[in-house]
C-alpha positions in Angstrom: 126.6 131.8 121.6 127.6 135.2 121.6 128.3 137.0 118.1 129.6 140.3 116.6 125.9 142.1 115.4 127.7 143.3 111.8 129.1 139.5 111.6 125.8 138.0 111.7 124.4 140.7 108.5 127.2 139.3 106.9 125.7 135.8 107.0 122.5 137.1 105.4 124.8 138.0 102.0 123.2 141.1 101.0 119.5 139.8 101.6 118.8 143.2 104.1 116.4 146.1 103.4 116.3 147.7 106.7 118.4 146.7 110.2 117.4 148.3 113.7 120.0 146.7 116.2 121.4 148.5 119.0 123.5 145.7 120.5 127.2 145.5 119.1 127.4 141.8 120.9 124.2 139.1 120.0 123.5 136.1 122.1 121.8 133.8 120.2 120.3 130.3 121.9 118.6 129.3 118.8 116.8 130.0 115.9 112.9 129.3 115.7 109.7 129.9 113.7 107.0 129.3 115.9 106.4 131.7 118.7 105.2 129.5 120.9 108.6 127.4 121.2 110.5 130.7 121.6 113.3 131.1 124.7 115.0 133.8 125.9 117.9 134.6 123.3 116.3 132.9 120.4 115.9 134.4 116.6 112.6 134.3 115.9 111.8 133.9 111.9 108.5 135.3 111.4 107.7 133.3 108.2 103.9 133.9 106.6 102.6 130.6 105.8 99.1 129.8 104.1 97.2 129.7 107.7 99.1 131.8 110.3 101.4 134.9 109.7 104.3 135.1 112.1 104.2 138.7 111.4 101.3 138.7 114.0 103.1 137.1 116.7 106.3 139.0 116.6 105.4 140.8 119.9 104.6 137.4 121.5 108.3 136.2 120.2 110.1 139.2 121.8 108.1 138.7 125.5 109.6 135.5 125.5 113.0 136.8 125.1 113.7 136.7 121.4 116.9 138.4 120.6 116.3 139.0 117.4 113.4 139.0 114.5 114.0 138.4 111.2 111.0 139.6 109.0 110.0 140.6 105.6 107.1 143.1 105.8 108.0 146.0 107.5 104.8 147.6 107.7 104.1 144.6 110.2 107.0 145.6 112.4 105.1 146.6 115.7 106.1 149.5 117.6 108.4 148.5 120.3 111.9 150.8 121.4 113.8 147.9 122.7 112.9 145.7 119.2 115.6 144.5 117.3 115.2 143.5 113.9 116.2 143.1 110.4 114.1 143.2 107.5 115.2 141.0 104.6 114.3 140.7 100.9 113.9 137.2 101.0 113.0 135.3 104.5 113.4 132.0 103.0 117.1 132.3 101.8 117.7 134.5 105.3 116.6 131.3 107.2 118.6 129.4 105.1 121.9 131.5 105.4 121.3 132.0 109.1 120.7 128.8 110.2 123.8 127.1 108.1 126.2 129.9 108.8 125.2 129.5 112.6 125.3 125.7 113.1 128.2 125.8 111.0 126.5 123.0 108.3 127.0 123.1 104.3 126.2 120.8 101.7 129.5 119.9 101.0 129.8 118.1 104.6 127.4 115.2 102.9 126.8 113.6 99.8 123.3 114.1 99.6 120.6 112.3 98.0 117.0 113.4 96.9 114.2 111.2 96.1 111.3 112.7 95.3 107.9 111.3 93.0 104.7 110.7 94.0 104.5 107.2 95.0 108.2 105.2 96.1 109.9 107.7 98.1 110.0 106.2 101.6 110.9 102.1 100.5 113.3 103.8 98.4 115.4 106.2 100.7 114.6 104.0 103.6 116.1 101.0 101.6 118.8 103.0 100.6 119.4 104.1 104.3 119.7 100.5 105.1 122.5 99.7 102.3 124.6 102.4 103.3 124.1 101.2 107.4 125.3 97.5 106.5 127.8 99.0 104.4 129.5 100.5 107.2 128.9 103.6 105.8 127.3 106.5 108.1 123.6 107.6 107.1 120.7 110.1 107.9 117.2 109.1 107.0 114.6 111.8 106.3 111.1 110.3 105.5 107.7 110.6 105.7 107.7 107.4 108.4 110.8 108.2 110.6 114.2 110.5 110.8 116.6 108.2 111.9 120.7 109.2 112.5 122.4 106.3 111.5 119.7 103.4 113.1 118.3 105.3 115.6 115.0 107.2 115.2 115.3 110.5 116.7 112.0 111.9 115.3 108.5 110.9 113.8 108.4 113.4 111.0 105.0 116.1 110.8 106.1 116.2 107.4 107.1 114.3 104.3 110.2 117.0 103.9 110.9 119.4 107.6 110.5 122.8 107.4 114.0 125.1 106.4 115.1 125.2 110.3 114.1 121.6 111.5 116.6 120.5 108.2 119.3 122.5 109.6 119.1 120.6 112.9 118.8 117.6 111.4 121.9 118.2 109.6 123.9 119.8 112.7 122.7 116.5 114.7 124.6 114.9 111.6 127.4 116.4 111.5 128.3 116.5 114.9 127.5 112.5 114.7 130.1 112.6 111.5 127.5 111.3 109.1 128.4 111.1 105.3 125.3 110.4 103.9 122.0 112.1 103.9 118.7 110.2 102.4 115.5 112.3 102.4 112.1 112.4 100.4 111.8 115.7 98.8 107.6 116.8 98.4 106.1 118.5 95.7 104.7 121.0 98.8 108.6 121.4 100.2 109.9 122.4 96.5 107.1 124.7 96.1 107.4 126.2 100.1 111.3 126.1 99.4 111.8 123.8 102.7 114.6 122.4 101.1 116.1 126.0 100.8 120.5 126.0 101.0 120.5 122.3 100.3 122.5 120.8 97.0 122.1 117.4 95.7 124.6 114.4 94.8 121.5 112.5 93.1 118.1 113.6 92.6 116.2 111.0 91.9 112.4 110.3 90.1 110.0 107.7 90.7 107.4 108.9 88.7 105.1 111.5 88.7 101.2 110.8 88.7 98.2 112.4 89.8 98.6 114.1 93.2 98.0 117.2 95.2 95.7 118.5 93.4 94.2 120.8 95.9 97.3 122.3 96.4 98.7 122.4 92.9 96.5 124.4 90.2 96.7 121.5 87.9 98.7 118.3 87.0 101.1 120.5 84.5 101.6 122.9 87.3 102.7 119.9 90.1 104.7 118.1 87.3 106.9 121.3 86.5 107.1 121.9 90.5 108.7 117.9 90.2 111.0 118.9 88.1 111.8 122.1 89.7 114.0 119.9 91.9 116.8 119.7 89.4 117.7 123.3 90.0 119.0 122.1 93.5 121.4 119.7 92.2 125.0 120.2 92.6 127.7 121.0 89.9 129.0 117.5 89.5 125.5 116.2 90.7 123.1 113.4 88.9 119.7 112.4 87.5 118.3 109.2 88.4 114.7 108.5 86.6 112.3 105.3 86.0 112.8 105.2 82.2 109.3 102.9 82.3 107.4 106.0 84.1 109.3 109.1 82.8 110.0 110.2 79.8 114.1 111.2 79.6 113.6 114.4 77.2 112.4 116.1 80.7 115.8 115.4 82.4 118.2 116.2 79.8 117.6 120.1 79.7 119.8 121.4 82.2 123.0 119.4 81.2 123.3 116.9 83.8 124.0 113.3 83.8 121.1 111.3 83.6 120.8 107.6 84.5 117.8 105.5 83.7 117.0 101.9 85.2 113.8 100.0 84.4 112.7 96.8 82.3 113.2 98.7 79.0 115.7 97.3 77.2 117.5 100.9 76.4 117.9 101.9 80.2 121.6 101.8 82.0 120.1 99.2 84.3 118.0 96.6 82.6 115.6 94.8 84.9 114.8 90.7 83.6 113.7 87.5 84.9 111.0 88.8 87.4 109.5 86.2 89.4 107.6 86.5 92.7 105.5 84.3 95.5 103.7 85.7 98.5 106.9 85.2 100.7 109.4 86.8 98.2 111.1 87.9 94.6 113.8 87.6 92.9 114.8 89.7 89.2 118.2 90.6 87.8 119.5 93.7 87.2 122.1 93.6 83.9 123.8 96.9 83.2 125.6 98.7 80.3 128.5 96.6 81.0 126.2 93.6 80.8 126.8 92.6 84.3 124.2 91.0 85.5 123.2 90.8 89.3 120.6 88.3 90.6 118.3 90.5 93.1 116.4 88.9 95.8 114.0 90.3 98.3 111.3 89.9 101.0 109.4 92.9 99.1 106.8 91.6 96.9 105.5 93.8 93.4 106.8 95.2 90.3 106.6 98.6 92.2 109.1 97.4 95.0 111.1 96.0 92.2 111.2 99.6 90.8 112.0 100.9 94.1 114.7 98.1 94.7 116.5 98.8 91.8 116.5 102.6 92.3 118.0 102.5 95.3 120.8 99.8 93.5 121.6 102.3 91.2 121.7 105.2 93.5 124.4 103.0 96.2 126.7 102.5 93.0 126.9 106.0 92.3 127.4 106.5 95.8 130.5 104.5 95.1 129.9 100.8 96.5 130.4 97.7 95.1 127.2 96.1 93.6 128.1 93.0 94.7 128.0 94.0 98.2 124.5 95.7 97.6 122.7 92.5 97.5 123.2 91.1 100.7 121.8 94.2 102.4 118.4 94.3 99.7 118.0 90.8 101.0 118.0 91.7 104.7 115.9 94.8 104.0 112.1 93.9 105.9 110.3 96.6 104.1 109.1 100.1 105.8 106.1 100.2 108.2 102.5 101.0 106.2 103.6 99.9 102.5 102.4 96.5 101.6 103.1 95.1 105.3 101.2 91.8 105.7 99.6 91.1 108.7 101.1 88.0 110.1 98.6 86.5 112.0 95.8 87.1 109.2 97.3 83.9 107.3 97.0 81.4 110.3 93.1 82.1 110.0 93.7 80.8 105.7 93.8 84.5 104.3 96.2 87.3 103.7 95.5 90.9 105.3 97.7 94.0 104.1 98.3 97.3 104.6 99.7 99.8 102.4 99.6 103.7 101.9 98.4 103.9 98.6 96.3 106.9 98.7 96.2 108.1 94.9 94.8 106.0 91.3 98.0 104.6 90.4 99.5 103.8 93.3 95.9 101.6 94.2 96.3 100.0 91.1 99.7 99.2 91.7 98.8 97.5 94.9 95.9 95.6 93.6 97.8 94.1 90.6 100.5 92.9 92.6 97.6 91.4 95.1 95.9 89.8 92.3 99.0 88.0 90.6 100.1 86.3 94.0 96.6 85.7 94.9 94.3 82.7 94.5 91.3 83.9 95.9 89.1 87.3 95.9 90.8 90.8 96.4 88.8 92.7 99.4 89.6 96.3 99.4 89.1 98.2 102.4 89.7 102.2 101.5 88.4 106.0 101.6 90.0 109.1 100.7 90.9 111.6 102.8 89.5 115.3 103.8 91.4 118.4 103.0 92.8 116.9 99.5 92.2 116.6 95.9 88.6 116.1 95.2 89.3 115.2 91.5 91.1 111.9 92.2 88.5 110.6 94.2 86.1 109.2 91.7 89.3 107.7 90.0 90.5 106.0 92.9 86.7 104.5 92.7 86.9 103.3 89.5 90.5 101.5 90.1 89.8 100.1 92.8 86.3 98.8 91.2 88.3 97.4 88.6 90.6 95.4 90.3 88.8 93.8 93.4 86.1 91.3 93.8 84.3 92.7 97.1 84.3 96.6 98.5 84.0 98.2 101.4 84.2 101.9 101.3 85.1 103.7 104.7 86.5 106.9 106.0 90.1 107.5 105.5 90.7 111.1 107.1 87.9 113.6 106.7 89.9 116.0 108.0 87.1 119.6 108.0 85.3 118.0 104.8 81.8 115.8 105.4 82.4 112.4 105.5 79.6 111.7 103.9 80.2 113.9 100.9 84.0 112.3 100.9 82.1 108.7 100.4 79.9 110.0 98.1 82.6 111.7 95.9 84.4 108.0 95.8 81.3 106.4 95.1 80.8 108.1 91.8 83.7 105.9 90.0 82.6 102.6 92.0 80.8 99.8 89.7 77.5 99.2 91.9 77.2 95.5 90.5 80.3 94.6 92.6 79.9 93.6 96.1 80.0 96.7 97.5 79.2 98.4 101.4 79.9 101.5 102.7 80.9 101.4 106.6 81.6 104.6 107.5 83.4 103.5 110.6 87.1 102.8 109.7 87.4 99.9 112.7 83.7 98.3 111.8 84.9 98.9 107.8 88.3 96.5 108.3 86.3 94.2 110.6 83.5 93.3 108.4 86.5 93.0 105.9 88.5 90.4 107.6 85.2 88.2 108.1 84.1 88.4 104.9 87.5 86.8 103.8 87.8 83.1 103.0 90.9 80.7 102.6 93.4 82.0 99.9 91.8 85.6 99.9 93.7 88.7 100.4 92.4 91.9 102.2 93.7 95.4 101.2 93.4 97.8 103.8 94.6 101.3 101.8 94.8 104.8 102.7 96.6 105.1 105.6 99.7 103.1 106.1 101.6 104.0 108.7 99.9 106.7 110.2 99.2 106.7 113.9 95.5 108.8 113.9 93.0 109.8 112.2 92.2 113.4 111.4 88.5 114.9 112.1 87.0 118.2 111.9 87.9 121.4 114.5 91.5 119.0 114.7 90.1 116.2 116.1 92.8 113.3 116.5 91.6 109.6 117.3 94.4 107.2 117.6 94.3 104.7 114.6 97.3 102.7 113.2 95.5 100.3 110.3 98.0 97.2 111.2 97.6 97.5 115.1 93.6 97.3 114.5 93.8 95.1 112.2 96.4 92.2 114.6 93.6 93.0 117.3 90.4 92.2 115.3 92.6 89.3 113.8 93.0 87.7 117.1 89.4 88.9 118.3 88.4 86.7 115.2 90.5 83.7 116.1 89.4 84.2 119.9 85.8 83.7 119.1 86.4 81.1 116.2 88.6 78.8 118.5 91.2 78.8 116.5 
């Protein structure tokens, strides 16, 4: 596109502490933040992250043709007469203003939703994704397992939340495909990097906020507040939707919104009762203020799926359906890839092999609760913890998981630059050493010796991981590794060799 030069500093509202540009007339291709992906005509964002400074590669941006740079530190400019460049006050919020202004996307195109929390996230957005789809009603999914425009995946997310620019494409794909509705997970590390930058909220809602991120975050108080940081991106009119069993409601209140509470306490707006549940299924009702009551059932199995189940109920009937015609959807909804995903052909051989992502103390305990109330036989819990990551939660993840199964085997998750060993050895610490208990440090091997130590009516945890396609090594090292694909292959290597 071709653009007026004084048009395009209006777009950045004020946000300029120094311009050199020579060319009355702009053209623009793009905007981008990595110099490497830079075309001739592009605006390159020279954002300084916590490993690279885009700063230094400003002169790499412009011999590929960059148009335009948009930086912060001036002192970093490098010397270069045919350089054009602004110099901004804030780089996020110029990203943010450029990128919207030139796609010609706001906030007020969608209603938007927010979910953010540490554990819930993706079964919730994705499940209210679906609701909105078999509603007839045009969605965008953002999560940390796909980005799909209405049901088509048009992206395997790097991260739980894109970056400032990959969101504005996301929502320029959107628009131009005359979306409504836009569903995304919202990280603690996006709220704190201000990825989510120019966005406003419909609903912002809360799972529940637990131990995580701990390398990142200074301390538990510090991730907590980030949490509820998310509020201040609400819109005027916007709401609050919490877990009234996992939240306490005095931290919502403050800033004067509407705030609307579901869980099995008997003083939330959405009351959840009758809970039951079998391997194959479960069914609850949710009764609101009205005392309505609405029979829920669902192939998702544990009290944290009925949490998520009934979040993302609330949050369709403030997007304005009918909670009648919710139901039917939640009863078609077959779950999201990684998070308590049974293995199907681990139950012809008499046992019960899942995977699920649960990576942090509650979320494991979660899991293995719901395993042992639906299971007749031992809980074997495959798991490790990963590199790169809170050191603190490891020994606690020990210790849960030590608690609540009968046999361990302790294995490497993603050691990312740390020593493996040290990673097992940190976990270790919490484990009960009268349990059965092995360390395999191969992750294959580990789910292998697993599976044959099961016996009819068991069930096998394989944690950790979920969905994730590879494992992460020292020096970047990528192996490809998807627990449930492993673990179908040494299921049928089992059954091969068995005769059965």
């Amino acid at each position: 596109m071709r653009i007026p030069s004084n048009k395009l500093l209006q777009f950045l509202n004020g946000n300029i502490k120094k311009k050199v540009i020579k060319n009355e007339i702009l053209n623009i291709a793009d905007i981008k933040d990595n110099s490497e992906n830079v075309e001739k005509d592009d605006i390159f964002i020279a954002f300084k992250g916590s490993r690279f400074d885009g700063h230094d590669f400003i002169l790499s941006a412009f011999d590929k043709g960059a148009s335009l740079i948009i930086a912060q530190d001036e002192e970093k400019i490098p010397t270069n007469d045919s350089l054009q460049y602004i110099i901004v006050e804030d780089i996020k919020k110029a990203a943010a203003d450029l990128s919207h202004k030139l796609f010609d996307i706001s906030p007020d195109d969608f209603k938007i939703l927010g979910v953010t929390g540490t554990n819930g996230k993706s079964t919730t957005v994705s499940l209210v994704h679906h609701i909105l789809q078999k509603s007839d009603k045009d969605s965008t999914l953002i999560s940390t397992v796909e980005i799909k425009i209405k049901d088509e995946v048009v992206k395997e997310p790097y991260n739980t939340t894109p970056s400032i620019l990959e969101l504005s494409k996301i929502l320029k794909n959107s628009k131009e495909n005359n979306i409504e509705f836009i569903n995304m997970e919202v990280s603690s590390h996006a709220i704190h990097q201000r990825r989510i930058e120019g966005v406003k909220f419909d609903i912002i809602s809360f799972t529940n906020i637990t131990r995580d991120h701990l390398d990142y975050h200074k301390d538990f108080e510090e991730y907590k507040s980030i949490k509820l940081s998310l509020m201040n991106y609400l819109k005027d009119e916007g709401k609050i939707v919490i877990n009234l069993d996992r939240l306490n409601k005095d931290d919502f209140v403050k800033g004067g919104k509407e705030v609307i509470t579901y869980g099995f306490k008997k003083n939330a707006d959405f009351v959840i009762e009758n809970y039951e549940q079998t391997l194959q299924q479960m069914k609850f009702t949710i009764k609101t203020k009205e005392h309505k009551s609405y029979e829920i059932r669902s192939h998702l199995i544990g009290k944290f799926n009925v949490y998520n189940i009934t979040n993302a109920f609330v949050i369709a009937t403030l997007f304005g359906l009918d909670p009648e015609k919710i139901i039917y959807p939640i009863s078609t909804f077959k779950g999201v890839s990684g998070r308590f995903q049974i293995v199907p052909n681990s139950q012809s051989l008499g046992f019960v092999a899942v995977i699920d992502f649960a990576h942090t103390p509650d979320a494991l305990n979660e899991v293995l609760k719901t395993a042992s109330s639906i299971t007749e036989g031992r809980i074997i819990t495959v798991f490790g913890a990963g590199g790169n990551a809170d050191q603190g939660k490891r020994m606690l993840m020990g210790q849960v998981v030590s608690e609540n199964s009968d046999v361990i085997v302790l294995t490497n998750d993603d050691p990312k630059d740390e020593d493996p060993n040290q990673i097992i050895e940190d976990v270790s610490k919490g484990i009960d050493k009268n349990k059965h208990f092995i360390v395999i440090p191969d992750r294959e091997t580990a789910i292998d010796t697993a599976l044959r130590f099961a016996n009819k009516g068991d069930m096998v945890i394989i944690a950790g991981r979920g969905h994730e396609k590879y494992q992460l090594f020292a020096h970047g090292k990528k192996v490809e590794f998807n627990d449930y694909e492993v673990t179908k292959k040494l299921i049928n290597k089992i059954k091969r060799s068995s005769g059965r």
